[in-house]
C-alpha positions as CSV (number, residue, x, y, z in Angstrom):
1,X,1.1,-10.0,18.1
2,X,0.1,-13.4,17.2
3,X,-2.1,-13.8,13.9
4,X,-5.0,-16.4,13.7
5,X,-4.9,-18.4,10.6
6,X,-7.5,-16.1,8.8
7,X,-5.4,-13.2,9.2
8,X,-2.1,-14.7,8.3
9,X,-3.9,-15.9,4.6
10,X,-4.8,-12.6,4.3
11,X,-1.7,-10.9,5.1
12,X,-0.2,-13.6,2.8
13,X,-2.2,-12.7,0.1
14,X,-0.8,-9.0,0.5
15,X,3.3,-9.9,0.1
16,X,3.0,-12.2,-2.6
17,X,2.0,-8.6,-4.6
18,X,0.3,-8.3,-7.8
19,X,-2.8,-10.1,-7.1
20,X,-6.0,-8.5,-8.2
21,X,-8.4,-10.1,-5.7
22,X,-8.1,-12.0,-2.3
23,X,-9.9,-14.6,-1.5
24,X,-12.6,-13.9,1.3
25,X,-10.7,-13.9,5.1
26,X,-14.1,-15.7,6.1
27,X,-14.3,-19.2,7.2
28,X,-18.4,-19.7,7.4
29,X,-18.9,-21.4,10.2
30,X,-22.6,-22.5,10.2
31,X,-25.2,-19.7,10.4
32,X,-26.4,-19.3,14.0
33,X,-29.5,-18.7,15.8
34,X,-30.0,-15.1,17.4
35,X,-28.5,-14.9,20.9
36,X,-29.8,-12.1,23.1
37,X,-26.4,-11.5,24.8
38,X,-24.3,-11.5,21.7
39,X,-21.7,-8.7,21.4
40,X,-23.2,-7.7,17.7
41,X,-26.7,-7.1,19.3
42,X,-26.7,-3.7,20.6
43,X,-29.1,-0.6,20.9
44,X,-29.3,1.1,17.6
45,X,-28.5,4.8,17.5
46,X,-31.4,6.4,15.7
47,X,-34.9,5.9,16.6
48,X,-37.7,7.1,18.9
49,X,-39.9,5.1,21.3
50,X,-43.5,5.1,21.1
51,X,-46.4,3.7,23.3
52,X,-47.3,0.5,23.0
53,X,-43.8,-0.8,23.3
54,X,-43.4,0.4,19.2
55,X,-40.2,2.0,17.8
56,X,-40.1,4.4,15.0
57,X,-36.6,3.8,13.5
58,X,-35.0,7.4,11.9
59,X,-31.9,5.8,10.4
60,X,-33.1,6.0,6.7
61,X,-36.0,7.6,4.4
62,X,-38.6,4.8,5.1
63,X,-38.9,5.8,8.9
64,X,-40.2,2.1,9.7
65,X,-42.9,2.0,12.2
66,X,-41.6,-1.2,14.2
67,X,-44.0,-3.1,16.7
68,X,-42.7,-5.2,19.7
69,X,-40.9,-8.3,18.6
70,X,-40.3,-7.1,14.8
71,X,-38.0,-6.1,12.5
72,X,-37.6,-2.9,9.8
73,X,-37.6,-3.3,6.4
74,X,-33.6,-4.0,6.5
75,X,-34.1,-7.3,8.3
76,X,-31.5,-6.5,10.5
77,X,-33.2,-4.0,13.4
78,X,-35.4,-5.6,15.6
79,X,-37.8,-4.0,18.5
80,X,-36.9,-6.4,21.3
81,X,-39.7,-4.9,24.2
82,X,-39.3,-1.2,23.3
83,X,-36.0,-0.9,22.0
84,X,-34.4,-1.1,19.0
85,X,-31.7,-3.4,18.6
86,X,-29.2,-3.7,15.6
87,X,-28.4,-7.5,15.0
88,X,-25.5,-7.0,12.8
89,X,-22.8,-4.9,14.8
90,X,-19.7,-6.2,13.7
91,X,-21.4,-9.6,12.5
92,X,-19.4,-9.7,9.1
93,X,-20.1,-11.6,6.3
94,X,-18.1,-10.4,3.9
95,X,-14.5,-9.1,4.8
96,X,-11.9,-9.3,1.2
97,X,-9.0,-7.0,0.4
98,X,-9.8,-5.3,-2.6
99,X,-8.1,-2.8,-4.8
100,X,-9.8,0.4,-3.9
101,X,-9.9,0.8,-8.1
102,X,-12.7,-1.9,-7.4
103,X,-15.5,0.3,-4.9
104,X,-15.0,2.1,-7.8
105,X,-12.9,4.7,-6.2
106,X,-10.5,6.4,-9.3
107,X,-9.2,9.6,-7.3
108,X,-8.7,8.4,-3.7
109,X,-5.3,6.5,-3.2
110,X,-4.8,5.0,-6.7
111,X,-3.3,1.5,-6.4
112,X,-4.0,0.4,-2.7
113,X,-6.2,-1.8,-1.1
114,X,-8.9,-1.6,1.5
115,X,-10.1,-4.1,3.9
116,X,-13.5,-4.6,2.4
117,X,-16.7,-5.6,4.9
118,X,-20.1,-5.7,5.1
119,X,-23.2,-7.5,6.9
120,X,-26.2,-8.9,5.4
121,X,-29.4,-6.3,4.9
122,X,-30.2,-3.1,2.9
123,X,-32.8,-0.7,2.9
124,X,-33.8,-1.2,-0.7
125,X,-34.3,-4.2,-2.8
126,X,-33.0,-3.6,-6.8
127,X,-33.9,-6.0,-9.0
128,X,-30.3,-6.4,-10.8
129,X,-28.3,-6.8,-7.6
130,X,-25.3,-8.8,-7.8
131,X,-24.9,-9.7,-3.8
132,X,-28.7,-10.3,-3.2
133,X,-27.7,-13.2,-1.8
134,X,-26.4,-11.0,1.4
135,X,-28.0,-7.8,0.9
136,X,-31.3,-9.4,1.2
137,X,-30.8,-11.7,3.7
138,X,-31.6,-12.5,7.3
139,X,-28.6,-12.6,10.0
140,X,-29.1,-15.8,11.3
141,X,-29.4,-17.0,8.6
142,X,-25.8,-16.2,6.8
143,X,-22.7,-17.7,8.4
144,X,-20.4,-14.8,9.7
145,X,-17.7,-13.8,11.7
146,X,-17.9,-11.5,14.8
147,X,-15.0,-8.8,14.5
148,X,-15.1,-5.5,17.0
149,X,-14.2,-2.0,15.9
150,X,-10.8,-2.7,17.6
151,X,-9.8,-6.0,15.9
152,X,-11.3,-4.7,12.6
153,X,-8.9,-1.6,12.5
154,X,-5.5,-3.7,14.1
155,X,-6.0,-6.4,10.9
156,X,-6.0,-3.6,8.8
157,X,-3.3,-2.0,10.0
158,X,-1.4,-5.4,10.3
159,X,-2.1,-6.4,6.4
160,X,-1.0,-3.2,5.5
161,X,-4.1,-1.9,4.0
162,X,-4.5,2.4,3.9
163,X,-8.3,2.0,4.2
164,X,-11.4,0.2,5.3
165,X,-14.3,0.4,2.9
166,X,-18.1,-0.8,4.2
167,X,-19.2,-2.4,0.4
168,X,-21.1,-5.2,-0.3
169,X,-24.6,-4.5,0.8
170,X,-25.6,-1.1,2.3
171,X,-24.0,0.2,4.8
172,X,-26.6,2.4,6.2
173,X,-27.5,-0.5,8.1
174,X,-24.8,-0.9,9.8
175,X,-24.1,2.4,10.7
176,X,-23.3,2.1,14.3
177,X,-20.5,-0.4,13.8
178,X,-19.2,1.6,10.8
179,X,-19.0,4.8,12.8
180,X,-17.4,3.1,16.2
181,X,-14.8,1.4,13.6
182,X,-14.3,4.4,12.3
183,X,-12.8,6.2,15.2
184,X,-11.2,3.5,15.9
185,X,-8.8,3.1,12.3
186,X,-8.5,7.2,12.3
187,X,-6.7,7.0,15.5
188,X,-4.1,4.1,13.8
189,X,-3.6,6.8,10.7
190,X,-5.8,4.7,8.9
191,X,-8.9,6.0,6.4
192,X,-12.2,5.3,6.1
193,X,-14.5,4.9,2.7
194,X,-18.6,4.2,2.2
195,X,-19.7,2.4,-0.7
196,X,-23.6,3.6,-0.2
197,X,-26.8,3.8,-2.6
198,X,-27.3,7.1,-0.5
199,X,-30.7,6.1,1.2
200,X,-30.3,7.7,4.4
201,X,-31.1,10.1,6.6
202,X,-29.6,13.7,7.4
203,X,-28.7,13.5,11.0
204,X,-26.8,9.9,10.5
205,X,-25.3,11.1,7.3
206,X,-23.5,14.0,8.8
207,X,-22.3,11.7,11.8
208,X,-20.8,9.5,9.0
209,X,-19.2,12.2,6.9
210,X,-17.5,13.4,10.5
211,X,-15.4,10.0,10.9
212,X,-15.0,9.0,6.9
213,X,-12.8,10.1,4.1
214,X,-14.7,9.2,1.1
215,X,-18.4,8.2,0.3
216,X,-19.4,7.0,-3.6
217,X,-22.8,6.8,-4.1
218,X,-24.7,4.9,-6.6
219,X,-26.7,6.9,-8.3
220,X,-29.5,4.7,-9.9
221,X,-31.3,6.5,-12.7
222,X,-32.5,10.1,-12.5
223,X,-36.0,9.0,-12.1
224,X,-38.5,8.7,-9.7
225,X,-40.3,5.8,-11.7
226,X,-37.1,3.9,-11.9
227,X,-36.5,3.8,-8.5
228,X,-40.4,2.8,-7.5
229,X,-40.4,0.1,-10.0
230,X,-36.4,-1.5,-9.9
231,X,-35.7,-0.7,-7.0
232,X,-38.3,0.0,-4.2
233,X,-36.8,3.4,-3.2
234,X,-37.1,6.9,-3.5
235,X,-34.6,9.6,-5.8
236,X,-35.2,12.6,-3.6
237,X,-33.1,11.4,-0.6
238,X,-30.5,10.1,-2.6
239,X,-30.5,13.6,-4.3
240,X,-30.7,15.0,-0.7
241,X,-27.0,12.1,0.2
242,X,-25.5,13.3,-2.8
243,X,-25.5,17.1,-1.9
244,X,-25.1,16.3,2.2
245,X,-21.7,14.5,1.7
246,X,-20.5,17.5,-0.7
247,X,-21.6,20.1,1.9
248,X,-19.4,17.8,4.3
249,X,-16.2,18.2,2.5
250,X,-16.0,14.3,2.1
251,X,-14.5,13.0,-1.2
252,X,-17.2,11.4,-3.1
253,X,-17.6,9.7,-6.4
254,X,-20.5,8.6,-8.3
255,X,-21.8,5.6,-10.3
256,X,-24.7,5.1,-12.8
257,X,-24.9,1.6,-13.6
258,X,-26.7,2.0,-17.2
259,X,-29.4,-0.6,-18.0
260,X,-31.1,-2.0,-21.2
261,X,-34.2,-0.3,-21.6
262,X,-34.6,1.2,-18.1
263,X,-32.4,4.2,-17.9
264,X,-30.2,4.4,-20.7
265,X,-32.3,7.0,-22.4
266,X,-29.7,9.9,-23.7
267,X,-32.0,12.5,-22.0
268,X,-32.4,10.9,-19.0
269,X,-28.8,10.9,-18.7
270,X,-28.2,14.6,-20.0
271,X,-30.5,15.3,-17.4
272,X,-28.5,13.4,-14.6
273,X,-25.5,15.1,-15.6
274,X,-26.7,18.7,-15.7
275,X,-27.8,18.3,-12.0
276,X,-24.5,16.8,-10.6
277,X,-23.2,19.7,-12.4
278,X,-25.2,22.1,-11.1
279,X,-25.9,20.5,-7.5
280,X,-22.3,19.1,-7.3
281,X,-20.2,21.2,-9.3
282,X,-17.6,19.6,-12.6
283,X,-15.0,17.6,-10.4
284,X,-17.0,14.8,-9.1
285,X,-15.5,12.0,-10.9
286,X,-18.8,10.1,-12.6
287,X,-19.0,6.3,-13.4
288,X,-20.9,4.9,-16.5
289,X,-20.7,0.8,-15.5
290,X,-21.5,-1.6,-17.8
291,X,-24.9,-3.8,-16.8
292,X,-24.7,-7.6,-16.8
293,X,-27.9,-9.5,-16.3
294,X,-28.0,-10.1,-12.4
295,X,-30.9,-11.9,-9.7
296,X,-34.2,-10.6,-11.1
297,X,-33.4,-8.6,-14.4
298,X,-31.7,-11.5,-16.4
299,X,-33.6,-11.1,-19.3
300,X,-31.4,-8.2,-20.3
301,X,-28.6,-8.2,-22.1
302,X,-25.4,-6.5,-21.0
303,X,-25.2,-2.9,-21.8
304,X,-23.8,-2.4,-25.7
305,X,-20.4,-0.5,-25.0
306,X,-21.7,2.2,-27.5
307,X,-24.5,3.2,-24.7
308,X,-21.8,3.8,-22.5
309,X,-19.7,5.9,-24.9
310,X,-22.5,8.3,-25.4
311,X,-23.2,8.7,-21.6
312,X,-19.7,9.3,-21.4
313,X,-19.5,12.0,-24.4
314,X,-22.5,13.6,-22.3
315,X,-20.8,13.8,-19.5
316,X,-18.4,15.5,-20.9
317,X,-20.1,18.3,-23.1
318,X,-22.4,18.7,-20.2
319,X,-18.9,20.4,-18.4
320,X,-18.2,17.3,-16.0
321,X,-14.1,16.8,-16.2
322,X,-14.2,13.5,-15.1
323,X,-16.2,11.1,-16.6
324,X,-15.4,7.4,-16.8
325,X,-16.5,4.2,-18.4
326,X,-16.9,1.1,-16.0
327,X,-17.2,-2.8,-16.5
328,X,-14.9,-2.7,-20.0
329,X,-11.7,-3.5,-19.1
330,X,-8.9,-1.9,-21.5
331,X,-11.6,1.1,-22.6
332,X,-9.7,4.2,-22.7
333,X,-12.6,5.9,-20.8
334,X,-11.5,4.0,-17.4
335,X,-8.2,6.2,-17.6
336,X,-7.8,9.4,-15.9
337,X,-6.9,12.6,-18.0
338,X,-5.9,16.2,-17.3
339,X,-8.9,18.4,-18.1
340,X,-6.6,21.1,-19.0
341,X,-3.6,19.9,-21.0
342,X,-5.9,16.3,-21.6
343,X,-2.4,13.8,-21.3
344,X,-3.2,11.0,-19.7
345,X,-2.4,11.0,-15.9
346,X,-3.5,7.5,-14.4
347,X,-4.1,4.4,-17.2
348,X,-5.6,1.3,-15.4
349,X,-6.1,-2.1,-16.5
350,X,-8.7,-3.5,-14.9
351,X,-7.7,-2.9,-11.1
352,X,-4.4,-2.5,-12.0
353,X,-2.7,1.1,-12.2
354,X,0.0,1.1,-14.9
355,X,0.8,4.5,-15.6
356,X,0.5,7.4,-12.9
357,X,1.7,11.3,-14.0
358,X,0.2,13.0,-10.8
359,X,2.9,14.1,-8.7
360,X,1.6,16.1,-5.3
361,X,-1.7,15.9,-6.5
362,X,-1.1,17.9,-9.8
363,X,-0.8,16.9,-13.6
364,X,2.7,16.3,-14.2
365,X,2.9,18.6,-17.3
366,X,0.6,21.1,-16.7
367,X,1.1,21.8,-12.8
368,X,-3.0,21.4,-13.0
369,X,-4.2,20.6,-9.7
370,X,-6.7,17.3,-10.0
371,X,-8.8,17.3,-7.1
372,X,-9.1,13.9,-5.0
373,X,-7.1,12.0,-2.3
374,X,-3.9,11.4,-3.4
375,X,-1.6,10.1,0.0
């Protein structure tokens, strides 16, 4: 099968080896106008219709009440004379091969890639994103490139990527294109992974965790305040995600990026760490991430690395076995560690894995088993 020039640069980038990021497979073409017989305009999956030609969309926890001819909070679901359209299926603005290390996914396939994509929208709005640019966007008005479930699954099989992970901006928009690719990459032996801030509702949720491997969740602050004021959403439903995807039996990771001043507080965070335990049990891996003043929060400094040592030692003695520290490249709290015989099993550099003692899925000294997704 013949390549276009996109997908020979990426698949390029792949065998030269030891690259840590690829350039985006994008070209931008200029951003165009809606079309109402576009492929990536379709009938979104998970709403009811109301009198009045209004929509209530079901997808996420704000349950938008949509009249004719507008759009839900995401910007990227429109009511088009009674039904509810999704402008972004397979509309990509974003597609990059990125070390799975990167999502930050530590126990699922250590050292590969993924086919990274995502469309512009989200159903929040935090004040310290770094892709605001895209996640709070329009669709017309971000250049893109149209890829079907089909194509999207064949280029990563081609490039020789294990997974596709749906990153950038929230998923949860784009659920309907995520699921459809889905199906498609499991039937080429391929493996799916959602990078999500966990806004979303039950019924979608479980149709996701039927078609994916591996979810990580942002988990924001353990505070309802903190996520009315920074970020425009609720804790309980992400509370609600977190518990959903473990009941599914999908791999899932965490991450608490810790802020200056905002949720950083040792309780707070003691807190956090005694529900994941209780809620979650000790095995989800949990990332402490390093803050760096971003879109609406640049007033802040970046997070002292001390703050992120004592999360880390709280994570610990509150019984979590496997805590690590994000954003601080060369820390020895971005390593992976048995929690019985405590040799180190997986030492990264940055995205790079430089040292790996699991063999079969089990410390190499101890015979431990280290739960994850390990081939």
């Amino acid at each position: 099968m013949l390549l276009t020039r996109r997908e020979f640069c990426l698949q390029s980038g792949v065998c030269l080896g030891g690259l840590l990021f690829f350039p985006t497979l994008l070209t931008h073409s200029k951003a165009q106008s809606l079309s109402k017989t576009t492929p990536y305009i379709t009938e979104a999956r998970y709403y009811v219709k109301l009198p009045d030609n209004k929509v209530r969309c079901l997808l996420c926890p704000r349950t938008c009440l949509v009249a004719e001819g507008k759009r839900g909070y995401c910007r990227v679901r429109e009511n088009q004379k009674g039904t509810y359209k999704t402008l972004v299926y397979g509309r990509l603005c974003s597609i990059n091969n990125d070390p799975i290390e990167k999502k930050p996914l530590f126990h699922f396939l250590p050292g590969t890639t993924a086919i990274s994509v995502a469309t512009v929208g989200c159903n929040i709005h935090c004040k310290f994103c770094q892709n605001w640019n895209i996640s709070q966007a329009k669709p017309e008005d971000v250049s893109f490139e149209y890829y079907s479930p089909e194509k999207l699954a064949q280029l990563t099989r081609q490039v020789g990527s294990p997974t596709i992970a749906y990153t950038y901006t929230e998923p949860t928009v784009f659920t309907e294109y995520i699921y459809d690719t889905a199906v498609q990459a499991r039937q080429l032996g391929l493996r799916n992974v959602i990078i999500s801030n966990g806004c979303i509702n039950e019924q979608p949720m479980n149709d996701l965790c039927q078609v994916v491997d591996a979810i990580k969740i942002d988990f924001k602050a353990f505070s309802e305040k903190f996520y009315s004021e920074i970020t425009d959403g609720q804790l309980q439903p992400v509370l609600d995600s977190l518990v959903r995807v473990k009941q599914n039996g999908v791999w899932l990771e965490i991450v608490n990026l810790v802020i200056p001043t905002h949720n950083d507080d040792p309780q707070m965070i003691r807190q956090m760490c005694q529900w994941i335990l209780k809620n979650l049990g000790p095995d989800v891996p949990l990332h402490f991430t390093r803050f760096h003043p971003q879109y609406r929060m640049q007033n802040l400094p970046p997070t002292p690395v001390k703050t992120l040592e004592t999360a880390h030692k709280i994570g610990l003695d509150t019984g979590l076995k496997y805590v690590y520290i994000g954003n601080v490249p060369g820390h020895p709290a971005e390593n992976t560690y048995c929690p019985n015989c405590h040799r180190l099993l997986i030492e990264r550099s940055g995205y790079m894995i430089t040292t790996n003692n699991l063999s079969r899925g089990k410390c190499r000294f101890c015979q431990t088993p280290i739960p994850g997704v390990w081939s």
